[in-house]
KENUBA-198551 format. One record per residue: residue in one letter; x, y, z of N, C-alpha, C, O in turn. Coordinates in steps of 0.001 Angstrom, whole numbers, plus 524288, in hexadecimal, padded with zeros to 5 digits. Atoms other than C-alpha are relative to their C-alpha. Example, Ala and Ser with C-alpha at 12.3 -4.5 7.8 and 13.67 -1.06 7.14 Angstrom:
<rs>
A8037A7FB5A800008300C7EE6C81E7880384804B080000807908049D80299 S7FCCC7FB5A7FFC4835667FBDC81BE47FCFE80442802DA7FEFB8089680383 
</rs>
This chain:
<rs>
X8050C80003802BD62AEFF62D24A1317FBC67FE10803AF7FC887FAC180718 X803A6802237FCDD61E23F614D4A6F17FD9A7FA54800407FCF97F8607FBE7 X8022C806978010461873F52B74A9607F9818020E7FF4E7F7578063B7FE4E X8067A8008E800B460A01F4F664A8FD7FD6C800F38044D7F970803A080499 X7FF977FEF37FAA060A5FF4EE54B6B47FEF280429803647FC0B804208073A X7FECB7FB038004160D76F5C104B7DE7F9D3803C27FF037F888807A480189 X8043E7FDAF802336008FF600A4B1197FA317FE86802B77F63680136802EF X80605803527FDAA5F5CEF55BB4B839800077FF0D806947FCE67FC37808E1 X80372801657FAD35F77BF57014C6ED7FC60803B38038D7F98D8029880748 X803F27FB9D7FFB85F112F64424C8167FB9C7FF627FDE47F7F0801AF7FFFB X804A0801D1800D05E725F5F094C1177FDFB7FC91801E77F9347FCF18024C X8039E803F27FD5A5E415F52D04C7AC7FE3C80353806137FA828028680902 X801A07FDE47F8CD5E3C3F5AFD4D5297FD18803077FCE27F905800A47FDCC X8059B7FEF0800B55D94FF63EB4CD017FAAB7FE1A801067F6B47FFB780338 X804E9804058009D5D0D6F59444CA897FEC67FF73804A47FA127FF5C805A7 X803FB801A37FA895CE9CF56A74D7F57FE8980480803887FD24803F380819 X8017F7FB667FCEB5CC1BF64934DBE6803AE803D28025E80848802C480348 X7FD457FBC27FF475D038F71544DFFF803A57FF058057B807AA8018380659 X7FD077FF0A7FAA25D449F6C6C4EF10805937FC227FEE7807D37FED180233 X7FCEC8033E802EE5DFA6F62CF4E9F380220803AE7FD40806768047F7FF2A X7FDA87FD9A8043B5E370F6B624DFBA80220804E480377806D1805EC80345 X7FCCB7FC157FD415E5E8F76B64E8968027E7FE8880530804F58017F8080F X7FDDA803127FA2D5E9C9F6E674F42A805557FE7B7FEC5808A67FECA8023D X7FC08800B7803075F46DF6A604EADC80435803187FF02808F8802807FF47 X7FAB87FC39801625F8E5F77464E6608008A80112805E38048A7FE96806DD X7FEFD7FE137FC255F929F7C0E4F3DC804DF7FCC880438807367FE9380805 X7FAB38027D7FE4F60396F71794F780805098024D7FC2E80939803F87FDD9 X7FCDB7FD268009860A0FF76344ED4D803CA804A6800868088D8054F80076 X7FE4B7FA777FEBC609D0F843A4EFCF803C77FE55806DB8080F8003A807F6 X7FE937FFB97FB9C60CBEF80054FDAA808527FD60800A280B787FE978040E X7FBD7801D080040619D6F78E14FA79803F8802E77FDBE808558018F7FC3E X7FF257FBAB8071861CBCF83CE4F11E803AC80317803E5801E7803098085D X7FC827FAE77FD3A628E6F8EDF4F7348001B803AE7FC7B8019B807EA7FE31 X7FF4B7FB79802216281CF96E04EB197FCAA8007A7FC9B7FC8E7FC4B7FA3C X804FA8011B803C261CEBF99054E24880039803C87FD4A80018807B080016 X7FFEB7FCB3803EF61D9BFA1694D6047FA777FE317FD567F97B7F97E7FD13 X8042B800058026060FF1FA3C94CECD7FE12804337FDCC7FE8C8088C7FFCC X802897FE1680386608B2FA8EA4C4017FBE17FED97FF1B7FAD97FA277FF3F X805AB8012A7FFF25FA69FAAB84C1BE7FDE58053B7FB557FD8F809E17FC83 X801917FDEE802E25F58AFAFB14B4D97FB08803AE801AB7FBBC8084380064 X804DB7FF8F7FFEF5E6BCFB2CB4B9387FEC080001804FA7FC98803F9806A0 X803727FEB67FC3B5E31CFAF6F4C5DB804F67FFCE8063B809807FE3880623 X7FD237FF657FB675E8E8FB1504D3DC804467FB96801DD802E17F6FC801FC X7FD5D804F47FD4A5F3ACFA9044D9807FD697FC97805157FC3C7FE3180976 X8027A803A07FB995EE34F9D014E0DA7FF22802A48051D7FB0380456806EB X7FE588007E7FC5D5F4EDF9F2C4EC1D7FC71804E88032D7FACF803828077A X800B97FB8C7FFBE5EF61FAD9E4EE137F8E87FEC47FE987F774802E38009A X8058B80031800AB5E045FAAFA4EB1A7FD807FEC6802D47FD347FA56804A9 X8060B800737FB6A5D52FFAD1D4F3A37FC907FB44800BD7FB457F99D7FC69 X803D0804BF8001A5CC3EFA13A4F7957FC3E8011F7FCD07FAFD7FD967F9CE X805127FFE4804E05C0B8FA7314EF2F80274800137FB15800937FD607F793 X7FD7880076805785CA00FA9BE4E3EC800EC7F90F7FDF97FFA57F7727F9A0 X7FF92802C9801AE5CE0BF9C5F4E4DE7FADE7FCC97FEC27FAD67FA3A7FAB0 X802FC802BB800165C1C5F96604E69E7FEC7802507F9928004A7FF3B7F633 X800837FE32804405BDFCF9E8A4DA4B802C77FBB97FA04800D87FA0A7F5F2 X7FBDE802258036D5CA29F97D94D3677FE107FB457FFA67FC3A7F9E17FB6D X80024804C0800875C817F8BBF4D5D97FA757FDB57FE5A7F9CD7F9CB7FBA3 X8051F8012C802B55B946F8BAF4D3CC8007E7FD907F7757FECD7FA157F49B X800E3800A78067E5BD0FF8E784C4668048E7FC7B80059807097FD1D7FC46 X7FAEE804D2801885C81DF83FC4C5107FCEF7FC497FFB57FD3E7F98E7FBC3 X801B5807127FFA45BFA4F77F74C8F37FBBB8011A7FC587FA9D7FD307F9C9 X80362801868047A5B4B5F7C5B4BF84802407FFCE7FB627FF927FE737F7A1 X800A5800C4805C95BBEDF7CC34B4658037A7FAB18007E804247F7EA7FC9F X7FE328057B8013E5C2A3F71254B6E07FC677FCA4802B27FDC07F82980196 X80225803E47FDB45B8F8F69CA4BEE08017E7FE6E803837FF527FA25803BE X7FE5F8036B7FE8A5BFCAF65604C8ED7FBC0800818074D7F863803EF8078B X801C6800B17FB535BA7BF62484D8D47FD4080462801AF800998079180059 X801BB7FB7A7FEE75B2CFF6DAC4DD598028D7FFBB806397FF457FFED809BC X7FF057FD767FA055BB3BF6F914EAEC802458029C8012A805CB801A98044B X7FD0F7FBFF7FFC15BF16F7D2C4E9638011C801B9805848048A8050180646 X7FEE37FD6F7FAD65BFAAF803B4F675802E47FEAE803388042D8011A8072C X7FAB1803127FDF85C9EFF75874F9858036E8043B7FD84806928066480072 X7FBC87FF1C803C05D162F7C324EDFC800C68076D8025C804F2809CD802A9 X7FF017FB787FC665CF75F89964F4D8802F77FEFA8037280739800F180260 X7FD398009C7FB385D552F8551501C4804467FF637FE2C80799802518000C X7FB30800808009F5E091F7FCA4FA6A802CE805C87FDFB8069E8072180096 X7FE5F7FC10802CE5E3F9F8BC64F2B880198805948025880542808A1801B6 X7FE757FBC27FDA35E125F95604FB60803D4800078050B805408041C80726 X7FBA8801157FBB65EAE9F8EEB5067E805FB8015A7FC8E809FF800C17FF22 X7FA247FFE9802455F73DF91F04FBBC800C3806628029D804F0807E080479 X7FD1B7FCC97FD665F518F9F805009D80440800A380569808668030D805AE X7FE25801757F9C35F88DF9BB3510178060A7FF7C7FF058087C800D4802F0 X7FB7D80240800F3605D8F979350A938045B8035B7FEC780902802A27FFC0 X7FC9A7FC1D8011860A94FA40A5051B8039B8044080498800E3806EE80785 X7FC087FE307FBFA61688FAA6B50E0D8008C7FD6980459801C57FF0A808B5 X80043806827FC2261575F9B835144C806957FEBD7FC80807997FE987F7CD X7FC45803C3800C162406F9593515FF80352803AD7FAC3800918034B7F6D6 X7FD677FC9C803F162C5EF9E4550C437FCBD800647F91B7FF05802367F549 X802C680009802F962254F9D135025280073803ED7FB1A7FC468063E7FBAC X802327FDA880477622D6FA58B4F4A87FE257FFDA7FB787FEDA7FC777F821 X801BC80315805B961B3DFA8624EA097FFE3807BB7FDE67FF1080BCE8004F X800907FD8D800F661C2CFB0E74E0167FB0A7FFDE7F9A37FAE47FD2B7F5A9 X8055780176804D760E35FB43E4D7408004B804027FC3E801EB808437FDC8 X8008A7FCF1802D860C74FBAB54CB0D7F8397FF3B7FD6A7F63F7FB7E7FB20 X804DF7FF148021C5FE46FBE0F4C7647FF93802D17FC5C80046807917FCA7 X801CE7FAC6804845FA5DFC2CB4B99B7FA6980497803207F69A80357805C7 X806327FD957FDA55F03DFCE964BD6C7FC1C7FE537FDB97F8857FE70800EC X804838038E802225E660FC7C04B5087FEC97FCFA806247FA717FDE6807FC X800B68038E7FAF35E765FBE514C2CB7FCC480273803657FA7C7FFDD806BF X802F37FC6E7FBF95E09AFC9494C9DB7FB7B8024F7FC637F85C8054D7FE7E X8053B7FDF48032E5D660FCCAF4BEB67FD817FB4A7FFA97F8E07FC667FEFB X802F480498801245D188FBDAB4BD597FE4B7FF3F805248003D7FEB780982 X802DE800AF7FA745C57DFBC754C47D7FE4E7FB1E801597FB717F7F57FF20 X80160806A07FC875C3F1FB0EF4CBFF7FC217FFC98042F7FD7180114808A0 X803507FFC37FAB95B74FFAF2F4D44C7FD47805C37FF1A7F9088057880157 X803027FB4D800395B200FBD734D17A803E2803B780429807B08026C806CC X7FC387FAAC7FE5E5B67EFCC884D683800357FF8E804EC8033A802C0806DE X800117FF677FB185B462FC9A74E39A804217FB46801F88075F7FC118056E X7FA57803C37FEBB5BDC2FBDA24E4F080548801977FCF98097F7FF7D7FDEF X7FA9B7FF948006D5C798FC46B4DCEC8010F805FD8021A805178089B8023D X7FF997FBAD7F9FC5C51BFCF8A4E638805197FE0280467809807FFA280571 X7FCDB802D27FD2A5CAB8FC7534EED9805477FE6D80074808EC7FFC980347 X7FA3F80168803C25D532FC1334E81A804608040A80047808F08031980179 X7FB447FC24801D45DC53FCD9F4E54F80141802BC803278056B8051F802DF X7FEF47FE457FADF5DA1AFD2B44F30D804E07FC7280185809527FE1980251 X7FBCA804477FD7D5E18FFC5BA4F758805D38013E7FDC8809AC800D2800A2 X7FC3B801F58048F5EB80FC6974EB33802FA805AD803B1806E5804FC80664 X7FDB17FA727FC8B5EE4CFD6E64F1DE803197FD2B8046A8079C7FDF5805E0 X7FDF6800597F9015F053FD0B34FEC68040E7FE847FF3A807C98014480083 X7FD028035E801B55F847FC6284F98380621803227FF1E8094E8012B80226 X7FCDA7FDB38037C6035EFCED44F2A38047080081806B28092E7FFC38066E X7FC2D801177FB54608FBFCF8350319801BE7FBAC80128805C07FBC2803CF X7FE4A804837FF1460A75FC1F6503DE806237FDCC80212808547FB7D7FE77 X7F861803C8800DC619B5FBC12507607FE177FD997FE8F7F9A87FBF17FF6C X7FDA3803728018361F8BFB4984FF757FC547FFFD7FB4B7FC7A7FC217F86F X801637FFC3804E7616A3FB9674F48A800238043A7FBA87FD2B807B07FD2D X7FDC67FE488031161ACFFC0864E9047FB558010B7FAF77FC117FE587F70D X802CD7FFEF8034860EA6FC5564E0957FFCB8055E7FB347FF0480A1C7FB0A X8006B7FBF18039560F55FCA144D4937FA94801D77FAE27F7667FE467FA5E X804F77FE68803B960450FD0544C9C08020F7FFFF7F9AA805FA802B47F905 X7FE397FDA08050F606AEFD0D14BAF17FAC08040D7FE087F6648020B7FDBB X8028E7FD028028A5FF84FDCE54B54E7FEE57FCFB7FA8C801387F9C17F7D9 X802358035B8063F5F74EFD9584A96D80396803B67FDA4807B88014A7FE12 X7FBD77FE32800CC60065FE4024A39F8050F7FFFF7FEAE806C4801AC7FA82 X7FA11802117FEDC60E7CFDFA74A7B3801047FD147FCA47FE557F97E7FAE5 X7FDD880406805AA617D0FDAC849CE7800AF7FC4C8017E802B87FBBD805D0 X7FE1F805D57FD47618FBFCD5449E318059C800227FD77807A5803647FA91 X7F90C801D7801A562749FC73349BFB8014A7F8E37FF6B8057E7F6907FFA3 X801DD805BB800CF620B7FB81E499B67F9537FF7D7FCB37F578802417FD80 X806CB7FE8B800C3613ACFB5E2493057FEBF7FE17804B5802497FD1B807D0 X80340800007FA9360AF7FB34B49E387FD0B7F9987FDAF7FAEA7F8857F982 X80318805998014F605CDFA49749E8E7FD90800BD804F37FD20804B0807A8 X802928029E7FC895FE63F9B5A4A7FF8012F8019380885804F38039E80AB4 X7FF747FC517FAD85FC4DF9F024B75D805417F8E98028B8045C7F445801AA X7FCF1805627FCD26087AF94804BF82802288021C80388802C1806DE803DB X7FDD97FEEC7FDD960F08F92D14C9F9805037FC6A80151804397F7AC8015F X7FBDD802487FDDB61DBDF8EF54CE9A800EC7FFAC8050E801218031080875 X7FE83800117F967620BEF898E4DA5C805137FCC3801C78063D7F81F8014E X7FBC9800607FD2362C1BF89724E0D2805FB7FF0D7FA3B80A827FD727FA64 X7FBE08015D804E4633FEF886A4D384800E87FC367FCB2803467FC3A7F882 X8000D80667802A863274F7A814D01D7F9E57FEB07FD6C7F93B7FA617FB65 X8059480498800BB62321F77CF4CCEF7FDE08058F7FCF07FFFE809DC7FD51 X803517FA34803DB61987F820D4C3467F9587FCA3800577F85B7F7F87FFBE X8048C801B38005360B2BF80EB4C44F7FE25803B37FB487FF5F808567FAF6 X802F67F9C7801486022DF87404B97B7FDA57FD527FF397FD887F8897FEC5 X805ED7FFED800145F62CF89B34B83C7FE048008A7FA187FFF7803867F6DE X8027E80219805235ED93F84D24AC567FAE87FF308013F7F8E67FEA080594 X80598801AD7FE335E079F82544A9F77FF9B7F9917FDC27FC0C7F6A57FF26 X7FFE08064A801455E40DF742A4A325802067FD89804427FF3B7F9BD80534 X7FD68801CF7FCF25EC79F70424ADBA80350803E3804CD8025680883805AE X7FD1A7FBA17FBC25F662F758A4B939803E77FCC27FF428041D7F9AB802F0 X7FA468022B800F260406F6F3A4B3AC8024B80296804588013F806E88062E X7F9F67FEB87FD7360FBDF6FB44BBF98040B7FCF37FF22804997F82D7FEFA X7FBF9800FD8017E61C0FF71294B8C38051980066805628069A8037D808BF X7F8E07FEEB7FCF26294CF6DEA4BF688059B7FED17FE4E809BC7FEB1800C5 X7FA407FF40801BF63335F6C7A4B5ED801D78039B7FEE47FFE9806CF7FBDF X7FD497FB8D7FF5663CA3F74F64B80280022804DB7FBDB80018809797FD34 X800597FCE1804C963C94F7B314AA0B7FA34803AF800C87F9778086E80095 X804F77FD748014162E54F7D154AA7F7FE86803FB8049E7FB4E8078B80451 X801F87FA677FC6662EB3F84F04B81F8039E803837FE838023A807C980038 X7FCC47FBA87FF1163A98F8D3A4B4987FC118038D7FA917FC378084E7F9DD X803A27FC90805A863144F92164A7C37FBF7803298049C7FC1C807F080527 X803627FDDE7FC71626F8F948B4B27C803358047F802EA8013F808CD8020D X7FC2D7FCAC7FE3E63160F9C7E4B99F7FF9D8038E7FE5E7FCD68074D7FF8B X7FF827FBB4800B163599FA36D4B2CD7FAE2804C87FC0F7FB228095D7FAA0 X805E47FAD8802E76266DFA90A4AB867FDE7801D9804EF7FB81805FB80464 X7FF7E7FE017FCBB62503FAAAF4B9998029E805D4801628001B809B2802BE X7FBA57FC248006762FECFB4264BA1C7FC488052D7FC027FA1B809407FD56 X800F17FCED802AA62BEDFB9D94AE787F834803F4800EB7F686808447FF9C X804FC7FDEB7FF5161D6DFBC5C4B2308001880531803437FE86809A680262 X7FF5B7FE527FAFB62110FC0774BF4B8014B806698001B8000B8099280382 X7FC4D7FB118013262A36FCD114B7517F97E803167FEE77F9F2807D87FF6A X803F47FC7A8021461C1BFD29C4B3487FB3B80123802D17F7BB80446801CC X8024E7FC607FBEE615E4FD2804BFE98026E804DF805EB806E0805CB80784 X800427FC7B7FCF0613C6FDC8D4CA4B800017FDD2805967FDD97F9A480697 X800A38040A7F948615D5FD97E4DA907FEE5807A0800E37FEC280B907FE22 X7FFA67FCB07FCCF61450FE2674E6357FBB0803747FFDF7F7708014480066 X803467FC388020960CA5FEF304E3667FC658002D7FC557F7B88014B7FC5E X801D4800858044860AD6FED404D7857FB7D7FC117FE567F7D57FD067FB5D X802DE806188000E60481FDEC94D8497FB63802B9802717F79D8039F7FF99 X804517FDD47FD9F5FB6DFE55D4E2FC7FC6E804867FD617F7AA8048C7FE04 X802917FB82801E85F7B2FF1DB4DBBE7FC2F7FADE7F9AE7F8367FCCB7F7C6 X8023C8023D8041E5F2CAFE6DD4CFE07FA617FDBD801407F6667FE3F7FE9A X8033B803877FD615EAA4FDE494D8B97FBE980546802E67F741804548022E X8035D7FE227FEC85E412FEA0A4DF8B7FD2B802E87FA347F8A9804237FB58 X801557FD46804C85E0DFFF0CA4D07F7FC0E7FA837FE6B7F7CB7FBA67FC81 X803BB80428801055DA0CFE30D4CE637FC5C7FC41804087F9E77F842802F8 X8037C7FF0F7FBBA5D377FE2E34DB7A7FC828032E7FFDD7F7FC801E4800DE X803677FBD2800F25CE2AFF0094D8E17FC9B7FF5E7FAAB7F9B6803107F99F X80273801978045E5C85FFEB264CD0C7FC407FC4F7FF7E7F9B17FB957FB7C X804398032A7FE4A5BFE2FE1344D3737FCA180177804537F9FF7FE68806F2 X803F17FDD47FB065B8EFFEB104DD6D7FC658016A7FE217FD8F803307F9D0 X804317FEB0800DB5AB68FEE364DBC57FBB07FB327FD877FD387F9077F985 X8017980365803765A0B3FE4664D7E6800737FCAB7FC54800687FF097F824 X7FD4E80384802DC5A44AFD8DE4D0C57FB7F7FF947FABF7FC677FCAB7F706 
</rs>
């Protein structure tokens, strides 16, 4: 079961600002050998452009208030890419396509974005998949999280960022993992989605 603990140290590293808070995860990610993730809405961290993030993080500290030093919280965020096909490293992502229709920053930063997200799909040691708005699911579809390395679950909330590591509560994560995972698309397919919602942001914004 989760403690209290569990629920308040992602928040105290909020409070003091975005460079801490992503300086944080980025030890994480960095300690991390296997990373499984899900992202309802918007792009996986790891994979997001410096303007995207700056974008992100702009609407994070206003609605919570916290330090205005997005541009620490950029540097941290955008160094998790550097890491990918670093040291036997994998991760495997599932993005709802909603993740590629939510605009973050305006058409010209998610111009960007989805250019990067194309490139991305060559990566070693990364494994990206798409769910069609379409595609039967085989789980209802919750909150965007991530597992790392098998033992620890992060998700994402707008009250808090709980984590869990008792064992019960990641093998549930697991396996809706699993199950998400059956209703997206990789390879071709992933790519042919991302350019159909590329082409949909050309011309005047």
């Amino acid at each position: 079961m989760s403690t209290a603990n569990e629920f308040s140290g992602w928040d105290a590293l909020l409070r003091q600002g975005m460079g801490p808070t992503q300086q944080a995860f980025l030890d994480l990610v960095r300690s991390t050998k296997d990373t499984k993730h899900y992202c309802t809405n918007v792009i996986w961290g790891n994979l997001q452009t410096p303007d995207y993030v700056r974008a992100m993080l702009r609407l994070v500290a206003d609605f919570h208030g916290t330090p205005d030093d997005i541009e620490a919280g950029v540097q941290g965020r955008t160094a998790r890419a550097g890491l990918i096909g670093k040291e036997g490293r994998t991760y495997h992502v599932v993005l709802a396509q909603e993740a590629l229709r939510t605009n973050i920053g305006g058409c010209e930063v998610m111009r960007g974005q989805l250019a990067r997200l194309l490139e991305s799909c060559e990566l070693p040691g990364l494994k990206l998949g798409i769910t069609p708005d379409r595609a039967e699911q085989h789980v209802y579809p919750g909150h965007s999280f991530g597992i790392f390395d098998g033992k620890r679950v992060e998700v994402e909330l707008y009250g808090g960022a709980p984590t869990h590591t008792d064992p019960e509560q990641v093998r549930v994560y697991e396996e809706a993992f699993s199950l998400l995972a059956r209703s997206a698309v990789y390879g071709d397919a992933a790519k042919a989605l991302i350019r159909l919602e590329l082409a949909a942001l050309e011309g005047p914004e």
